[in-house]
Every structure is written in C-alpha cells, then in structure tokens.
C-alpha positions as CSV (number, residue, x, y, z in Angstrom):
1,X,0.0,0.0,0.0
2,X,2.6,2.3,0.9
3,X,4.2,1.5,-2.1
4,X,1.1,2.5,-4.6
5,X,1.0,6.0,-2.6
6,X,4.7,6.5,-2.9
7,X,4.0,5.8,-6.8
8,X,1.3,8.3,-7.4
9,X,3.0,11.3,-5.3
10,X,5.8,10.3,-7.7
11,X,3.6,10.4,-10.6
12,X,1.7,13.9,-9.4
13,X,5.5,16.1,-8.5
14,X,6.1,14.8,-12.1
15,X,2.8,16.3,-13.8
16,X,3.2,19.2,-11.7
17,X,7.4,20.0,-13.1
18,X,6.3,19.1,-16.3
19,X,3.6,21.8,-15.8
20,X,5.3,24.9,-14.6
21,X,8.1,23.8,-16.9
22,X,5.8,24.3,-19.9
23,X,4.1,27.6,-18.4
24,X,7.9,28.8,-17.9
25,X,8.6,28.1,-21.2
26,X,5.5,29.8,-22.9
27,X,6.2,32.8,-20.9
28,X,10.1,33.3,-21.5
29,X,8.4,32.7,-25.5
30,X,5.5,35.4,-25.0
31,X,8.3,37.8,-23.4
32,X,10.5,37.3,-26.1
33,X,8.1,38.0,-28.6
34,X,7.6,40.9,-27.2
35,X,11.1,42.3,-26.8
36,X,10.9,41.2,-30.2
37,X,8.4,43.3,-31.1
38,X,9.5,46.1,-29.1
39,X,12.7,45.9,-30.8
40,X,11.2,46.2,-34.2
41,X,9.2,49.3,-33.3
42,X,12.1,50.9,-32.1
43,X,13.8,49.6,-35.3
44,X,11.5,51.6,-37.6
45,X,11.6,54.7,-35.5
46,X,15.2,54.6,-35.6
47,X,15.1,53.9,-39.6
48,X,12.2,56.6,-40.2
49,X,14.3,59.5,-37.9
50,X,17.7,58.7,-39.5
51,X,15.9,58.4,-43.0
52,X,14.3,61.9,-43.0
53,X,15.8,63.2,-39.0
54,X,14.6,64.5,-36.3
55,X,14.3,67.7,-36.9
56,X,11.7,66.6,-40.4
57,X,9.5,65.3,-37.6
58,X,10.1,67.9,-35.8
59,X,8.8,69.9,-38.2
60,X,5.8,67.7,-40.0
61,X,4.5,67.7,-36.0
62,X,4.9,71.6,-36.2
63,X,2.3,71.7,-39.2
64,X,4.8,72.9,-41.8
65,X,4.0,72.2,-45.3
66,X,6.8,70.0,-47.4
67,X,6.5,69.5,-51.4
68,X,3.9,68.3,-53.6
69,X,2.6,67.9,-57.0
70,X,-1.2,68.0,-55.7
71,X,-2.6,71.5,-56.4
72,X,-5.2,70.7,-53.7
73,X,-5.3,73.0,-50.7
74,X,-3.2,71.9,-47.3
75,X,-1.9,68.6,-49.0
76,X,1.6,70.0,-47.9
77,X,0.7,69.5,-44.4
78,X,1.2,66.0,-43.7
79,X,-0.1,66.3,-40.0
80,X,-2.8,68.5,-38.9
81,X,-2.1,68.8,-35.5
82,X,-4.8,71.8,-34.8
83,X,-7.5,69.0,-35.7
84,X,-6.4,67.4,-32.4
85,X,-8.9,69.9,-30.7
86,X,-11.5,69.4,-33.1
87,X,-11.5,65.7,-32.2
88,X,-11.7,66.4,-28.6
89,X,-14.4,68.9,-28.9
90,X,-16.2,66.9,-30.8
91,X,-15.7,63.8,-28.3
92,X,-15.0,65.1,-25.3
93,X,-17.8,68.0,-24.9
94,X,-19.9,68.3,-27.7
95,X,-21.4,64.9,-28.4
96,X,-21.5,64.2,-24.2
97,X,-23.3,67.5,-24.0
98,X,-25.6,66.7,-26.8
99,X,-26.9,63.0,-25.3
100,X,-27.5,65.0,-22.2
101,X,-29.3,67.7,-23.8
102,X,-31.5,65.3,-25.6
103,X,-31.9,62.9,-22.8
104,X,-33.0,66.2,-20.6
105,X,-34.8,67.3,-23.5
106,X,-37.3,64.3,-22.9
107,X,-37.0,63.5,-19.1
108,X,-38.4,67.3,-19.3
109,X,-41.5,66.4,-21.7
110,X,-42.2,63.5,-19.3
111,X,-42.2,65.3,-16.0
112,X,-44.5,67.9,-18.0
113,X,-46.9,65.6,-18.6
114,X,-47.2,64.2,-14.9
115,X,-47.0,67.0,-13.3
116,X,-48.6,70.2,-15.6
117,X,-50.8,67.3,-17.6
118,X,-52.2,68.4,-21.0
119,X,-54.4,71.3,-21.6
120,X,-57.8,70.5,-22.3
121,X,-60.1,72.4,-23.6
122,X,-62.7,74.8,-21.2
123,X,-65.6,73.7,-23.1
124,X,-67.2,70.5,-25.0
125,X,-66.6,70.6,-28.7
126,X,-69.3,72.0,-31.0
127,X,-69.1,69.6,-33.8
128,X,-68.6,72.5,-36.5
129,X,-65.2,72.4,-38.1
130,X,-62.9,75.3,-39.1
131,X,-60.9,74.7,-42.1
132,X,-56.9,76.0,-41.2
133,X,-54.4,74.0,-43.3
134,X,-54.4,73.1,-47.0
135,X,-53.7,69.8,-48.8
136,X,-50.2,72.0,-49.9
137,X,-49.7,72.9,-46.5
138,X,-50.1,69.4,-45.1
139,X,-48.1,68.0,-47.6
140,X,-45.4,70.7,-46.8
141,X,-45.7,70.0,-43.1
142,X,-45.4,65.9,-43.2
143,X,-42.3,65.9,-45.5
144,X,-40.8,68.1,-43.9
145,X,-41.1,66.5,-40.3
146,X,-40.7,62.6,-42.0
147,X,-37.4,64.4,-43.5
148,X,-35.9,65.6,-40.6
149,X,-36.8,63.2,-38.3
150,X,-35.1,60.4,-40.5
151,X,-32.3,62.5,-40.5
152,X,-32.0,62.9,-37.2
153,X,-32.1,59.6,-36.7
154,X,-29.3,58.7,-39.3
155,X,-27.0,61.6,-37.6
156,X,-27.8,60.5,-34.4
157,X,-26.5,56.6,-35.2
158,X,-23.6,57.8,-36.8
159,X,-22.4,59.9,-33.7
160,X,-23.4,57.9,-30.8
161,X,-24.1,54.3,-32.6
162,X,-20.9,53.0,-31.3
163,X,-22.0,53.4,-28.0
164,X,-25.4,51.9,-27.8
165,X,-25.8,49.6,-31.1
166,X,-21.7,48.7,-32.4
167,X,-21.8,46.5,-29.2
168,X,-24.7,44.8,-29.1
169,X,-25.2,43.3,-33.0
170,X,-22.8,41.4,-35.0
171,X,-20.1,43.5,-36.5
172,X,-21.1,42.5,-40.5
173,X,-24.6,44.0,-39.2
174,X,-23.2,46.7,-37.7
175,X,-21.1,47.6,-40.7
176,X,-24.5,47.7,-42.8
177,X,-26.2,50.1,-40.5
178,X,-23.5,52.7,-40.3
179,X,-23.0,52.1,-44.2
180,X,-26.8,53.2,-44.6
181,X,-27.2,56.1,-42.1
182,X,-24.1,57.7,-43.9
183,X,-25.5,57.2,-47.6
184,X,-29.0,58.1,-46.1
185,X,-27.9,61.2,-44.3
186,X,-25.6,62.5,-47.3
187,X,-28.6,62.0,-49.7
188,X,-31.8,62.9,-48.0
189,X,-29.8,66.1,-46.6
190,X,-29.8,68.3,-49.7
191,X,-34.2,67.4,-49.4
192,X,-34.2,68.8,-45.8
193,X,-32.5,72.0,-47.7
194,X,-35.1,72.4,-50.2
195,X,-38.3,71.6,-48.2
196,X,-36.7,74.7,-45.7
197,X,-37.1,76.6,-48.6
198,X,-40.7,76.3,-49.4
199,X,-41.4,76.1,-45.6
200,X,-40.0,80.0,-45.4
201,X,-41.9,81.1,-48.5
202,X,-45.1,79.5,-47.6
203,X,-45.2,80.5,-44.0
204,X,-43.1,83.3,-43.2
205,X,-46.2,86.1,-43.5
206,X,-48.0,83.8,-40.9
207,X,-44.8,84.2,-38.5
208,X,-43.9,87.6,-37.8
209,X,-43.9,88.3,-34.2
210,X,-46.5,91.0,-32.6
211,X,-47.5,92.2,-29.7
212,X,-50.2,89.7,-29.1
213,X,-47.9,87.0,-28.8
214,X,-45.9,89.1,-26.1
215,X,-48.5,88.9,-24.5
216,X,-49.0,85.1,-25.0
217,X,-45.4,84.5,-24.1
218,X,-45.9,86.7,-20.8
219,X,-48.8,84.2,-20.2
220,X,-46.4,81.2,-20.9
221,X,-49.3,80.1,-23.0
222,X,-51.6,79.3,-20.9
223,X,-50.1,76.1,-20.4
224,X,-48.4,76.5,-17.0
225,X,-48.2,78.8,-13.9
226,X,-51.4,81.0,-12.6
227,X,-52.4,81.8,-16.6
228,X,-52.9,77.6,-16.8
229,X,-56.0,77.1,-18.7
230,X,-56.9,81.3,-19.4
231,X,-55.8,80.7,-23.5
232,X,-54.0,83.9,-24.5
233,X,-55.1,85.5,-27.4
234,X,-53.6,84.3,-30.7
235,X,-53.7,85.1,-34.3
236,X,-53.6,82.4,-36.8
237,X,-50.1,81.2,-35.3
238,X,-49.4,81.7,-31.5
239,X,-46.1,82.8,-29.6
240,X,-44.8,79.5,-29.3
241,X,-45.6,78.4,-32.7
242,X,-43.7,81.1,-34.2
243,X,-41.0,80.1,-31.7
244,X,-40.6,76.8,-33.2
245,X,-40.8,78.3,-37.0
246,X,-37.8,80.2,-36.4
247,X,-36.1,78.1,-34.6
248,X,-36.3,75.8,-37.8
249,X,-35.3,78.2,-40.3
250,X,-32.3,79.5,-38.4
251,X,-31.0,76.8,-37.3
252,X,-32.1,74.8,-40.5
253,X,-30.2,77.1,-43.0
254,X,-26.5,76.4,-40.4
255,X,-27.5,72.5,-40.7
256,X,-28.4,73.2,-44.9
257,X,-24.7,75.8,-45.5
258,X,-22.3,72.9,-43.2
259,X,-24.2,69.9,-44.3
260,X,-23.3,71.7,-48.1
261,X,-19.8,71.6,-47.1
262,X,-19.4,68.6,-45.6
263,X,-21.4,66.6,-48.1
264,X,-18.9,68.3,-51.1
265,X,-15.8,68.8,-50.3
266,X,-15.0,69.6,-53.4
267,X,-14.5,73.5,-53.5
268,X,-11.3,74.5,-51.7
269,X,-12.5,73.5,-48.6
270,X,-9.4,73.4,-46.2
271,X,-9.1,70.7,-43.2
272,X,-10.5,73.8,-40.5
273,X,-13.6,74.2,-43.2
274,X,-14.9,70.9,-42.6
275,X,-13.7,70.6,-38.6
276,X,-16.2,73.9,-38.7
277,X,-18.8,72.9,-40.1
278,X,-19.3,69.5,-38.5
279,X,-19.3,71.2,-35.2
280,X,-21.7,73.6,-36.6
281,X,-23.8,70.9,-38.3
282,X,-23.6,69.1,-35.1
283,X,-24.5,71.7,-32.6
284,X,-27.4,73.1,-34.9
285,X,-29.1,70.0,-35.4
286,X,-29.0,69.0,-31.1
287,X,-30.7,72.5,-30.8
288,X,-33.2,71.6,-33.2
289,X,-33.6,68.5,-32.2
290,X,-34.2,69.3,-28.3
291,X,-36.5,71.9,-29.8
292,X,-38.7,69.4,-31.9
293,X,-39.5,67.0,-28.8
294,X,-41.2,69.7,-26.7
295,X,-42.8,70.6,-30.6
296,X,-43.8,66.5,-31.0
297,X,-44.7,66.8,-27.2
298,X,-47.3,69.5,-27.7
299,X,-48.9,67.8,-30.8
300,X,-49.7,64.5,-29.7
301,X,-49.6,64.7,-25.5
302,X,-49.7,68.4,-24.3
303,X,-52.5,70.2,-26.1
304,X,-56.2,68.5,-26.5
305,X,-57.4,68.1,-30.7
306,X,-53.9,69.6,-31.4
307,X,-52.7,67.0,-34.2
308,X,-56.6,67.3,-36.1
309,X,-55.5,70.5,-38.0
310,X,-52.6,68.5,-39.3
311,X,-54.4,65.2,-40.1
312,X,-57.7,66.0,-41.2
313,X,-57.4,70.3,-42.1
314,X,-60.0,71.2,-40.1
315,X,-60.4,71.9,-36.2
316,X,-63.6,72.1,-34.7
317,X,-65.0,75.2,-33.7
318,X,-64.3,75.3,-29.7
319,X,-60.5,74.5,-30.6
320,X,-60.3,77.4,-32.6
321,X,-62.1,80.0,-30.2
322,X,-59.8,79.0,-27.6
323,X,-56.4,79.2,-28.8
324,X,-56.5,81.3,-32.1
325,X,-59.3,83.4,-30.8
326,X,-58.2,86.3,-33.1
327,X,-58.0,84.2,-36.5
328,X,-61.5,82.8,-35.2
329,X,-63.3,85.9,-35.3
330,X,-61.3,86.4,-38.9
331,X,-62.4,83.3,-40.8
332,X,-65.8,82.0,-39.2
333,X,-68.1,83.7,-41.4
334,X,-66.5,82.6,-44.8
335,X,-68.0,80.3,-46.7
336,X,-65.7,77.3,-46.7
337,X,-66.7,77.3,-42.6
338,X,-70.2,77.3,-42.9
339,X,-72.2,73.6,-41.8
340,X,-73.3,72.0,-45.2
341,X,-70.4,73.5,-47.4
342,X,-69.3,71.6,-50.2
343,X,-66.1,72.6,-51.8
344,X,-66.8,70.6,-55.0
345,X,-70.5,72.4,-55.4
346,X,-68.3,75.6,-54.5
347,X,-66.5,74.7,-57.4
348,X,-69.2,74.0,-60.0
349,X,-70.5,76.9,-59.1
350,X,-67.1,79.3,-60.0
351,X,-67.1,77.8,-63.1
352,X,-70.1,78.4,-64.5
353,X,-70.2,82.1,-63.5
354,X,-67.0,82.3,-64.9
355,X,-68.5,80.5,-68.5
356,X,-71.6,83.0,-68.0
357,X,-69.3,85.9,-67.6
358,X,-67.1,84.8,-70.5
C-alpha cells in the first residue's frame, strides 16, 4: 500500500514539473516576442528619424507644409495637428453635451406631462369644423417632419451608434447600419435643404412676431403657472408656434450651409472648413432637435385636438375659439366654414359664372 502512494506522489510532482516547466517556457516565448516586437518598433523609428531626421519630424509635427505635385489646398501639411482639438471637442464635450441635452430634453417632456398634464379644452366641442391647413400645407408639413426626423435619426447613429448599437449586433450588421445612415444622411440632406425653402416662402407672413404674442409669451401660453388654462389670445399662429418656425429656419439654413460643405468637399475646402462645419452641423441640429421633442410633445400629449388641423385640415369650432381666438373671429363667417359647405359644389358653381361671364 505504501508503495502504490509513494507511486502516485511520484507520478503527481512529475505532472506538476512538467507543468510549470511548460508555463515557464510559454512565458520566457510570450516575453521574447515581445522584446521582439518592441525591438522592431524601435527599429523603424530609428530607420524613419535617421531616414528623413529628427528635426523633419520635428517639423511635420509643427504643421509645416513640405512638397507636392497635388494642387489641392493643405496637401503639404502632412499632420494636422490643430484638428487634435476638433477631435476632442467633438468627443469630449460636444457629443456628451448633446446626449444630455436630448436625454433632458425628454426627461423634461415626461415630467411635464405628470406633473402640468395636457391642456384641455374649457368647453365641450361644438361639432362644426374650421378649415386651417391646406392639402399643400399638409403636404409641406409631413415631409418636412418625416425628412428631418429620419435625418435625425441617421445623424444620431452615426455619432453615438458606437456606444449603444456597435456592441450589441454582429459587426457585419453593424457595418450595414452605419454604411446606410451615412448614404442616407448625405442623400436625404440636400431634401431637408429644399423643403426649408418652401417652408420660409409658404409661412413666413403667418410668422412675424407682434404684440399679441408678447402677451402670449408673458402668459407662458396658458399652459403653465397661474395663466394655466386662461388661452391667451392668438392670431392664426401663436407665440410659441412662431417660436418653433424660427427656430427651424435659423437653425435649419447652419444645418443646410455645413451639411453643403461637408457633403462636397470639393470646392477648396481646407481641413478647418470641414472641422467647422461639422461642429456647426452638429450643434445646430441638437438644438433643433431638443426643440422638436417639446414641438412633438405638444402635438400628440400636451394640447387636447392639437394634431386634427394637421391630419384632417379642419379643427372644430371650440379649438379654434380658444387658442386662435383672433383668426376665429377672422375666418368664421367665410363660406368654406359654414355647416353644409361643399367645396366641390363651390367649385361648380365658379365655373359656370366664370363661362356665363365669358
């Protein structure tokens, strides 16, 4: 017996040598490789400093330009050290800044709806509609916000993707995706540019600040505060309606000029052009972007029979005496908002007075 346990013990110290021996070995190989491969790198550094010296590096690092036959602008400089900063703003502050804005943006929304609630309207509705947006309008309205808000969407996955989508698909799938927000966004953007356009021509009249919506911004709307409820007095757009059309076309023509820049790079743009304008681009669409939720927010949560106008082109009566008291009293007696009006019978009827006439 004492013989058979002398012969494993024997058996197990010789499994165990044989064992450290091996891990000994691998890591006396895994060190050498990488002296090896430290050695190498300091190899080429040596070879690429006494090739060209240390003072060339010295001076690429410096942002001097050397020689070249392209006749493009700042292909001398073979290191743009300045875009170092752009880099950090753009990682270090502006896209951090942004995903906080936007997260606020809606954490702000959703403590608005449980605490202020939506604002309903004082009254029951009458039935009788008001027409307030045309079949143009509509149209104008819907591509625009399909437009942007795809856009958005494609900027947003190309800046912040790697944090919440990169890690959790495949990376062949993740490839795809960025692949397609990039096309998508460089595409689509020159749209958003032209739909700005006809959003300005068709609605700027409708816009223009006055005193009356002062008055509704003094009031907060009637949305909030000791004024909750009292429905300022509004034209055909109010305060905050205006607000948000500005906000657009300001901020939309930064996003259209940059986005222009950055999508062609092919007129003399230098390196500090295009590190610019995508901080530009970037900034102006978070602002537009935070702006839009609380815009979305009041549409389809915060205002009662506020999306109808948009949907259908009509809102009914009570709606209409309530917040846009002053277009109301404008266009409630003309004939397109009586009851029993029929636009096509309307229609007939212009066209043989204007046969009679002819």
């Amino acid at each position: 017996m004492t013989k058979r346990i002398q012969h494993w013990f024997a058996m197990l110290v010789t499994a165990l040598t044989l064992t450290l021996s091996v891990s000994a070995f691998a890591s006396n190989e895994n060190d050498a490789n990488t002296n090896t491969e430290r050695l190498g790198e300091s190899v080429v550094k040596s070879e690429m400093a006494g090739f060209a010296g240390a003072d060339y590096w010295r001076a690429v690092k410096d942002g001097q330009q050397g020689y070249t036959t392209s006749p493009s602008p700042e292909h001398g400089v073979l290191i743009s050290v300045p875009g170092q900063t752009w880099y950090i703003l753009k990682e270090k502050w502006m896209s951090p800044l942004g995903a906080l804005a936007i997260f606020g943006s809606l954490a702000m929304v959703g403590l608005a709806y449980v605490v202020v609630g939506p604002l309903k309207l004082s009254k029951p509705k009458t039935g009788r509609k008001i027409k307030r947006w045309s079949r143009l309008d509509r149209a104008l309205h819907w591509s625009m916000a399909f437009t942007f808000l795809t856009l958005a969407f494609s900027g947003l996955t190309l800046v912040y993707g790697k944090h919440f989508i990169k890690p959790v698909v495949p990376t062949e799938v993740w490839g795809w995706i960025i692949y397609a927000a990039k096309q998508y966004h460089n595409y689509i953007g020159p749209i958003f540019g032209i739909l700005l356009i006809a959003v300005l021509v068709k609605w700027w009249r409708k816009s223009l600040f006055t005193m009356v919506d002062m008055k509704w911004f003094m009031k907060m709307g009637g949305m909030v505060g000791k004024h909750k409820g009292t429905h300022p007095s509004a034209g055909f757009s109010n305060g905050g309606e205006k607000a948000i059309f500005w906000l657009l076309i300001f901020f939309g023509i930064f996003i259209t000029i940059s986005g222009f820049i950055l999508d062609f790079p092919i007129f003399g743009q230098t390196r500090r052009d295009m590190e610019l304008s995508n901080l530009l681009h970037m900034f102006s669409a978070l602002i537009l972007i935070c702006g839009f939720i609380f815009h979305i927010y009041i549409g389809l949560f915060g205002m009662e029979a506020a999306l109808d106008g948009m949907i259908t082109g009509e809102v009914d009566e009570t709606w209409a005496k309530e917040h846009h008291d002053l277009w109301y009293n404008e266009v409630k007696d003309l004939p397109e908002n009586q009851p029993g009006y029929d636009a096509a019978q309307e229609a007939d009827k212009k066209g043989d007075t204007t046969q009679n006439n002819a």
